[in-house]
N, C-alpha and C positions, 0 to 999 in steps of 0.2 A: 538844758533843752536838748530832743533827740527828733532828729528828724530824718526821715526813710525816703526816699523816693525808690519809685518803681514800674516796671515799664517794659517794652519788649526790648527784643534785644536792636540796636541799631537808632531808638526812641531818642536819641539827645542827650540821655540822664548826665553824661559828663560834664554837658555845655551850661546846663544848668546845676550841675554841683558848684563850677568854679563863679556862677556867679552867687550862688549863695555864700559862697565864702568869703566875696568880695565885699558882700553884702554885710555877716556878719562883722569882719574885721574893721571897717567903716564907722560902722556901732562901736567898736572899743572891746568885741568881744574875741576871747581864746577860741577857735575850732579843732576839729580833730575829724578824721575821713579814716574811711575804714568804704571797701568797694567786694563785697561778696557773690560768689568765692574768693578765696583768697589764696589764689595758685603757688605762691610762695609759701603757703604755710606748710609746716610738717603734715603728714601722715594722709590728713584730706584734704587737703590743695591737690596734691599727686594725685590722688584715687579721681579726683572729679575733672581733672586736666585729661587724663587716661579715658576716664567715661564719655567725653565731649572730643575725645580724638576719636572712637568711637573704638579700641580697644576691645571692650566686652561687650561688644556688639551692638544694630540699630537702636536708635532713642525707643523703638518700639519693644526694641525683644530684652531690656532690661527690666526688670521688676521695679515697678517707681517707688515701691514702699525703699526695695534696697536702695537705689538711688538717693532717696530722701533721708534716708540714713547717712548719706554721704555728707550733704550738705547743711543737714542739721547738726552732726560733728563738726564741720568747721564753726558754726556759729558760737557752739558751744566753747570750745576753746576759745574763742574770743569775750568769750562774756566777761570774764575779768579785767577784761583792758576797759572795755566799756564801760564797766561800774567804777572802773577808776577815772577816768578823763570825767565822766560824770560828777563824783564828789568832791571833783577839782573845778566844779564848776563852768566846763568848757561847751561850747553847743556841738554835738555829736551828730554828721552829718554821714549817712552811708548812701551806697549805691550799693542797692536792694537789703532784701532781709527775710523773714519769714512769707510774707504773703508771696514769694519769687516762687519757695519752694512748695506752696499750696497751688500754685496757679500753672508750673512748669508741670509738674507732676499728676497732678489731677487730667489736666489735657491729653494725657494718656489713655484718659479711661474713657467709657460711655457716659456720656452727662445723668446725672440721676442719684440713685444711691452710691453705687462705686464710689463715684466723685464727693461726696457726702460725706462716704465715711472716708474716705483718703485725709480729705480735709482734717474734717474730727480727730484723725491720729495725727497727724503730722504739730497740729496750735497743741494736744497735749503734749506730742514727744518734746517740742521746742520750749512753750512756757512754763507748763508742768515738772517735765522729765528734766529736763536740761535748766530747767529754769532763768532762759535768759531773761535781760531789761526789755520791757514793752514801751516803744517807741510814744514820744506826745501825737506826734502825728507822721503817719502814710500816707503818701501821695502818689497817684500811682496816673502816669502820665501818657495819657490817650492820644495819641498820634493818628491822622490818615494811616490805615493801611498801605494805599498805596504811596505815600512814603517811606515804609517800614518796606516793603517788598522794594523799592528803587535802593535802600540802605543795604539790603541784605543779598542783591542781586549783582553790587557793585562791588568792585575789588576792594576789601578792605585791608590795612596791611598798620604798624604801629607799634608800641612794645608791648601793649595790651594785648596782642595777639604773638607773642611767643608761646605761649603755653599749647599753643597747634604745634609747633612744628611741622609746619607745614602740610599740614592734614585741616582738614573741614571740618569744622562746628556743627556738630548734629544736630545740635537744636534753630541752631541759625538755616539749616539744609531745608528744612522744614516748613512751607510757607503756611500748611492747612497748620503743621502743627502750633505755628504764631498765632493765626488767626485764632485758633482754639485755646491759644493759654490768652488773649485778649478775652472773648469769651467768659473765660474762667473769673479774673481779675476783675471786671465788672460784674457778675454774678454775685463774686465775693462785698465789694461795694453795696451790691442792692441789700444785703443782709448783712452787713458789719460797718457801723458806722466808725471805726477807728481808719477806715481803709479810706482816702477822700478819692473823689477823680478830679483829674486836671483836663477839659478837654482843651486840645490841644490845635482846634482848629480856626480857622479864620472866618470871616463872613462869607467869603466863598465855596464855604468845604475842602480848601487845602489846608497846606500846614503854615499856621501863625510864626512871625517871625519869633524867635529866642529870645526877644526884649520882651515881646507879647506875651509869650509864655510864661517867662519870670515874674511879670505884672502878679499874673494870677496867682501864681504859688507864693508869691510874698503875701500877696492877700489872704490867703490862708492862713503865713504863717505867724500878721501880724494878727489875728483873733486870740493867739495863745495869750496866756497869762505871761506878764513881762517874767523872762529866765531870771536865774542872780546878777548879784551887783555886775559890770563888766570888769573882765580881766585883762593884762597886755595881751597882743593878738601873738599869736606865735607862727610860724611855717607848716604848710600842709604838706605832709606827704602823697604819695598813692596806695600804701599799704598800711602806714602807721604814723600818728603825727605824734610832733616832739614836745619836749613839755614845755612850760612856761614857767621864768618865775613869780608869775603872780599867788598872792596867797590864796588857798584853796578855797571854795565856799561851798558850802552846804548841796548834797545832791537835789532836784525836783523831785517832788512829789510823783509818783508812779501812778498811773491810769487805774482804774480801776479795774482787779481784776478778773479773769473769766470764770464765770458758773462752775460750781464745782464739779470736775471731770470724773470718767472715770479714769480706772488705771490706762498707763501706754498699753500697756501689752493684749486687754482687752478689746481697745477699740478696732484691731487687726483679727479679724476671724479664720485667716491662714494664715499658714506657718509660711513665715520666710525662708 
């Protein structure tokens, strides 16, 4: 089983990763985490730690195709871990994934075709070109606003936040531009049913408690087809989880795939 959450930045997603894992392991089952970007990694960890210190200048004045080239190379070197923790039968839980870099990037543009075709190239560079695993399910978790601005307006501080060095988060600096990758990520939803939304609010229109939340997202996640038999549970990391010795089982079945594209290089009508 592969399951994505995704969300703005500040959204919770961690609060609810560890209780999925709490969740799974309870079950009997192995997990394995993986939280994208992945700043510790070779080559593009660096490049998009650099890009989000804002190094090569505002979230505005970077080209998002190049950008997205950033972060669709990390994914990409990760694909192998994945399909391995997979055919070991493990439930493979990330914080974020592809629709991050459809929804980050596109919010760049003018809503309409720009954004269209961003899109368009970015699901071919990723599934296509790079061919990573397509998650069972996205869940991409709708927050109050203005909870996401109270998140993003307060000091936040952690090991997850070494990769600033002490510099500010571009995309976090941004409140139109959160607003606008929320925007994105529902837009993406009304036209892609692999992407779900979690709304994330209470009967009031604030923000639902984290038990409340989890309600839901387990409700999703119990419609899936039962994963493999269960394995011992093993220890979750923050960048990479360790193995188990339970014996391996057979990878899930993969979603069905996207309409045949055209080429990457195609979908992009200027030159990088």
């Amino acid at each position: 089983m592969f399951i994505v959450l995704e969300g703005l930045d500040g959204a919770g997603k961690s609060t609810q990763i560890k209780l999925l894992q709490a969740m799974f392991e309870a079950r009997g089952f192995a997990c394995a985490y993986l939280h994208f970007p992945r700043f510790d990694a070779p080559v593009y960890g660096e490049l998009i730690a650099r890009f989000l210190r804002g190094e090569f200048g505002s979230a505005a004045e970077v080209d998002p195709y190049v950008v997205a080239l950033l972060y669709a190379g990390d994914r990409a070197d990760a694909a192998a871990q994945l399909r391995a923790w997979l055919a070991e039968g493990k439930v493979v839980i990330l914080d974020r994934y592809l629709y991050s870099n459809i929804a980050y990037q596109c919010a760049k543009l003018p809503a309409g075709e720009e954004r269209e075709r961003l899109k368009r190239w970015i699901m071919k560079l990723e599934y296509d070109y790079h061919d990573i695993p397509k998650p069972d399910l996205s869940l991409f978790l709708d927050v109050p606003f203005a909870f996401t601005e109270r998140k993003l307006t307060a000091q936040r501080a952690g090991d997850d936040r070494t990769y600033l060095r002490g510099a500010e988060d571009i995309h976090e600096a941004s409140l139109s531009l959160q607003q606008r990758v929320r925007e994105v990520y529902l837009d993406i939803a009304r036209s892609d049913a692999r992407l779900q939304v979690v709304d994330c609010r209470n009967a009031a229109g604030g923000m639902e408690t984290p038990e409340g939340i989890f309600d839901r997202i387990r409700s999703r996640i119990d419609r899936l087809p039962n994963p493999n038999p269960p394995a011992r549970t093993i220890p979750v990391g923050t960048g990479s989880a360790r193995t188990s010795s339970a014996e391996p089982a057979p990878a899930p079945s993969n979603p069905e795939p996207n309409p045949d594209p055209e080429s990457v290089t195609d979908a992009h009508e200027t030159t990088l």
